[in-house]
N, C-alpha and C positions, 0 to 999 in steps of 0.2 A: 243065305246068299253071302258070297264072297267077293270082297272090292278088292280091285286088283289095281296098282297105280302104276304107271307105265314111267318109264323116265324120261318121258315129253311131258307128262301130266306134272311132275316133278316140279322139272326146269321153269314150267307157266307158272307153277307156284310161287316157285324161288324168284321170278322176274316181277310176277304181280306184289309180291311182301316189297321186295328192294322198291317197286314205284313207289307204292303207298309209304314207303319209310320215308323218301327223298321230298314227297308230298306234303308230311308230316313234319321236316323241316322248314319247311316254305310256304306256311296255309296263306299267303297272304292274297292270292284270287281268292279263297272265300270268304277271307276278312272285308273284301271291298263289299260285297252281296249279303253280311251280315251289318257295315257300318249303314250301307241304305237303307235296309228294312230297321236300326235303331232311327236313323234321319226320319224314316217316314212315318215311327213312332212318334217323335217328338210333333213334327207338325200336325197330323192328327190332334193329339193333342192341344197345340194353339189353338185352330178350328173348333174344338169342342170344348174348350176351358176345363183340359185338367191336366193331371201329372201324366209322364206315359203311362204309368201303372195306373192310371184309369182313376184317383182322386180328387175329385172337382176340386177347383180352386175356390177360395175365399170370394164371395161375390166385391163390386169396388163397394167405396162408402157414398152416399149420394150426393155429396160434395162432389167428389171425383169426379159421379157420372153428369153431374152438372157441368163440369169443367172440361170434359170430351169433347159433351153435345156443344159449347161454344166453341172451340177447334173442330168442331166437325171431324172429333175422330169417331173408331167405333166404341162402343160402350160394352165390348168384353174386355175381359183383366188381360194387360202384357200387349192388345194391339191399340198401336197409335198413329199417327200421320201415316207412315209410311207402311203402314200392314206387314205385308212380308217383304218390305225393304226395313223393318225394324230390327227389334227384338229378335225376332222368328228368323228372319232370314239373314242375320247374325251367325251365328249359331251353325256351327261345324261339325261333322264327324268324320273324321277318315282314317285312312291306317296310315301307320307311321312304321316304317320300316317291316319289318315280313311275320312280325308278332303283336302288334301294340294297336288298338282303336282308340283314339283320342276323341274328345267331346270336350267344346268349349263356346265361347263366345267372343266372336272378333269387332273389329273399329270400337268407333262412339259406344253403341250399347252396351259393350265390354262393361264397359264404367259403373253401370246399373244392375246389369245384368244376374251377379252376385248378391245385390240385394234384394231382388225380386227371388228367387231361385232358395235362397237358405231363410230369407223376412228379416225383419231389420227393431227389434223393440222401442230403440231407442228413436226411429220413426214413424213407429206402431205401422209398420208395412208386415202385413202376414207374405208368409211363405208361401207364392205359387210355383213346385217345382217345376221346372219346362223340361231338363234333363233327367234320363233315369238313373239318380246317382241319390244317393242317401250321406249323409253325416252332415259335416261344418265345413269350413272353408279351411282347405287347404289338408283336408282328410275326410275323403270321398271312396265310396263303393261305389257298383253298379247295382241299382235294386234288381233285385229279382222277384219280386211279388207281384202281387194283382194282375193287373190285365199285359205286364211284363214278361210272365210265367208262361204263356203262347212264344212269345218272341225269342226267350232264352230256349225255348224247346228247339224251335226252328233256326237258331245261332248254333246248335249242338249239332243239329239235322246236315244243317248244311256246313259245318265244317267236316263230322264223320264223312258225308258224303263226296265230298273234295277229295278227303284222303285214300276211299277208299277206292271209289269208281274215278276219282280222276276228270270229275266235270269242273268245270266253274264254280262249281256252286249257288250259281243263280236258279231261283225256282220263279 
């Protein structure tokens, strides 16, 4: 069998390469649709006391949960008075300009929030990461392991797919 390409088949070519290329300077619609599904990793997360990468947190010490249950907060690690007015709902990701997803923690919890997040020796506070980002403070990755490894697949998914076919990128 012989393929024959006509120079309309051509020209759809040359016009679908040029979108995708223009696409491919500007992922930043399916940076929005990958910062959610990392946002929704994290709270997940909180909910279930562990890293997004699916590492349970350090149980508290029973002092701690002593000291919840008279504030009447709840007694998992990272939520307090304010549940997801805390900690959790702190706690930011979005895109910054048409290449960059940032992840942080904003107001008051700011303050804490790096010592809960990296653990603190010198307050024998262990490490509960809430962010998927690995190192020390102030030299950070994005992990890509454990239960991360679904998410980074589907951050790949849907930015090929952005550039290729031109959707949103929302699935």
């Amino acid at each position: 069998m012989v393929a024959v390409a006509t120079k309309a088949d051509l020209e759809k070519a040359a016009r679908t390469i040029a979108a995708a290329r223009k696409r491919a300077k500007n992922p930043a619609p399916a940076l929005e649709a990958v910062a959610a599904k990392i946002k929704t990793r994290i709270d997940v997360g909180f909910r279930r006391g562990h890293s997004p990468g699916g590492r349970k947190w350090a149980p508290l010490k029973p002092a701690t949960l002593k000291a919840k249950k008279r504030r009447n907060q709840s007694p998992k690690p990272l939520i307090g008075v304010g549940g997801e007015r805390g900690l959790q709902g702190a706690v930011r990701v979005a895109t910054k300009g048409r290449r960059t997803i940032v992840m942080g923690v904003t107001g008051k919890p700011a303050s804490y929030g790096a010592v809960h997040l990296f653990g603190s020796s010198k307050r024998n506070i262990p490490a509960r990461p809430f962010l998927p980002v690995r190192g020390r403070p102030g030299s950070v990755t994005l992990f890509k392991g454990g239960k991360m490894r679904p998410v980074v697949a589907e951050m790949k998914r849907l930015l090929a797919s952005y550039i290729v076919g031109g959707g949103s990128g929302q699935r």
